[in-house]
C-alpha positions as CSV (number, residue, x, y, z in Angstrom):
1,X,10.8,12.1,-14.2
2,X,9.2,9.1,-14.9
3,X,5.6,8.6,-14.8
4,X,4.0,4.8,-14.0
5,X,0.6,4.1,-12.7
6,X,-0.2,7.5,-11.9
7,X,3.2,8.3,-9.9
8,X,6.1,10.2,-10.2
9,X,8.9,7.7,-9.7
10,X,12.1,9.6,-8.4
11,X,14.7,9.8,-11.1
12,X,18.3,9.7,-9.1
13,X,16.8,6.1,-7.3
14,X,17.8,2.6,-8.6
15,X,15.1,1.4,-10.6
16,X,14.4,-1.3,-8.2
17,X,13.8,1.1,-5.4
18,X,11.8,3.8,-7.2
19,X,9.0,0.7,-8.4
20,X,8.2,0.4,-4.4
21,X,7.0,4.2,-4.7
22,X,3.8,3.0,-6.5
23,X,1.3,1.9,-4.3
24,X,1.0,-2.1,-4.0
25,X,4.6,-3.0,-5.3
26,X,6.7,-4.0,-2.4
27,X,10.6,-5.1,-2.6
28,X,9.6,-8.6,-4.2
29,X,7.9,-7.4,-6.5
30,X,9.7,-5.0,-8.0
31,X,12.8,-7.8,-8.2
32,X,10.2,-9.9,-10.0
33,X,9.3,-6.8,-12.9
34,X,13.2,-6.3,-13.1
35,X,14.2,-9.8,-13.7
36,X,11.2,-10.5,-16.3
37,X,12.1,-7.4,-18.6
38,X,15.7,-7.9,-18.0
39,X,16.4,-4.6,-16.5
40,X,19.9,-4.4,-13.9
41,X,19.0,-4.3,-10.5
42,X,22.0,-1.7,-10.0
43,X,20.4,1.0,-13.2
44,X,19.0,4.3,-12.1
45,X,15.8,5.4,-13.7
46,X,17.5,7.9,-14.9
47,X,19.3,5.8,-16.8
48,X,16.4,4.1,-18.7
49,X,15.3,4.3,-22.0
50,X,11.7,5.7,-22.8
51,X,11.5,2.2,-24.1
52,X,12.1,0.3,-20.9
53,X,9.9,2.4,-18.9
54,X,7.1,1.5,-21.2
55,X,7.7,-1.4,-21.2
56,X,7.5,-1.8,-17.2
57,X,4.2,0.7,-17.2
58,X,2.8,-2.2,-19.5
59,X,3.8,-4.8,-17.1
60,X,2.6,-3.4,-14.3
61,X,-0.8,-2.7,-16.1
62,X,-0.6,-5.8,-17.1
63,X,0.1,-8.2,-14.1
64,X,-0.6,-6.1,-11.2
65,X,-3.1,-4.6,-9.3
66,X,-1.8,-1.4,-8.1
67,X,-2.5,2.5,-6.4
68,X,-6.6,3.3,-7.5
69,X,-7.6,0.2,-8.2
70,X,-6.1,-1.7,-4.7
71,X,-6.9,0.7,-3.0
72,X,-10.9,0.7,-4.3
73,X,-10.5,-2.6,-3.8
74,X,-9.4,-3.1,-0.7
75,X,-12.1,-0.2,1.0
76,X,-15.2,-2.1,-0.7
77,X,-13.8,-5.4,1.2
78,X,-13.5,-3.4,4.2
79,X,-17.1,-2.0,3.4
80,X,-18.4,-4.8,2.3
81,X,-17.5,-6.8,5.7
82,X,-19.4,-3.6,7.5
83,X,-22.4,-4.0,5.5
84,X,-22.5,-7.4,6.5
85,X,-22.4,-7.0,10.0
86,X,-19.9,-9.7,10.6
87,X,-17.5,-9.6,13.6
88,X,-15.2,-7.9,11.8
89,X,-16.8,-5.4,10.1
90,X,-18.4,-4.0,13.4
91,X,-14.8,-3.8,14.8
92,X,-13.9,-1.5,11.7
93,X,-16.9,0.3,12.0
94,X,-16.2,1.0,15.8
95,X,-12.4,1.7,15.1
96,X,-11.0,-0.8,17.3
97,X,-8.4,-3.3,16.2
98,X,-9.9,-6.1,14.1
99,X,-7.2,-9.1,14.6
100,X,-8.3,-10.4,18.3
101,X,-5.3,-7.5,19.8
102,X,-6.0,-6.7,23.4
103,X,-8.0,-3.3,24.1
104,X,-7.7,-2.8,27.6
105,X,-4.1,-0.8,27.8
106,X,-3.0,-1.1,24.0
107,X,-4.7,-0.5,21.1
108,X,-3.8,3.4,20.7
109,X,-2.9,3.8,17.4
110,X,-6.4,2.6,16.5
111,X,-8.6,3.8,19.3
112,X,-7.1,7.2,19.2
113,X,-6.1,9.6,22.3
114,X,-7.1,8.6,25.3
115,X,-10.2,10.3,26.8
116,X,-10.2,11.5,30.4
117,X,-12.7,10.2,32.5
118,X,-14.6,12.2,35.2
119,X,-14.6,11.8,38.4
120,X,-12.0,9.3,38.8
121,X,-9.8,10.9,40.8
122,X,-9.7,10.3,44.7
């Protein structure tokens, strides 16, 4: 079993498959580490030399931001956007969507289960 970034990539996968497993790589760019070390899209990891999966843990050190690091990145914007006070940052802080989405019937996913109120039946 392979090991890149921190994550054991599934060995019977195609190689361009098994990248998306790693936090932060999505379909296009996992195509775009295959075609710059010249790997075939069609190759299991299996398949691939202790060589080639060096060389694409370097790459993706490399070039990419990927699982710890975009993930500490991505909470500190979140935090840093609460710290400010900003529109957007008190959504997040409340735990209501933060893109203008409506909140009167929607919005369950982020608002969580809805709460009976009492008294409100005739």
């Amino acid at each position: 079993m392979a090991r890149i970034a921190g994550v054991n990539i599934p060995t019977n996968k195609r190689v361009l498959i098994a990248l998306q497993y790693i936090h932060g790589i999505g379909p296009a760019k996992a195509k775009e580490i295959v075609t710059k070390l010249n790997i075939a899209e069609e190759r299991r990891v299996q398949d691939l030399s202790d060589q080639e999966v060096l060389h694409i843990r370097e790459t993706i050190d490399a070039d990419y931001t990927v699982e710890g690091d975009l993930r500490r990145e991505t909470s500190m914007n979140i935090k840093r956007l609460m710290d400010l006070a900003s529109y957007r940052g008190l959504r997040h802080r409340k735990g209501l969507p933060v893109r203008g989405q409506r909140t009167h019937t929607n919005a369950r996913t982020r608002k969580g289960k809805a709460k009976p109120i009492a008294g409100k039946k005739k």
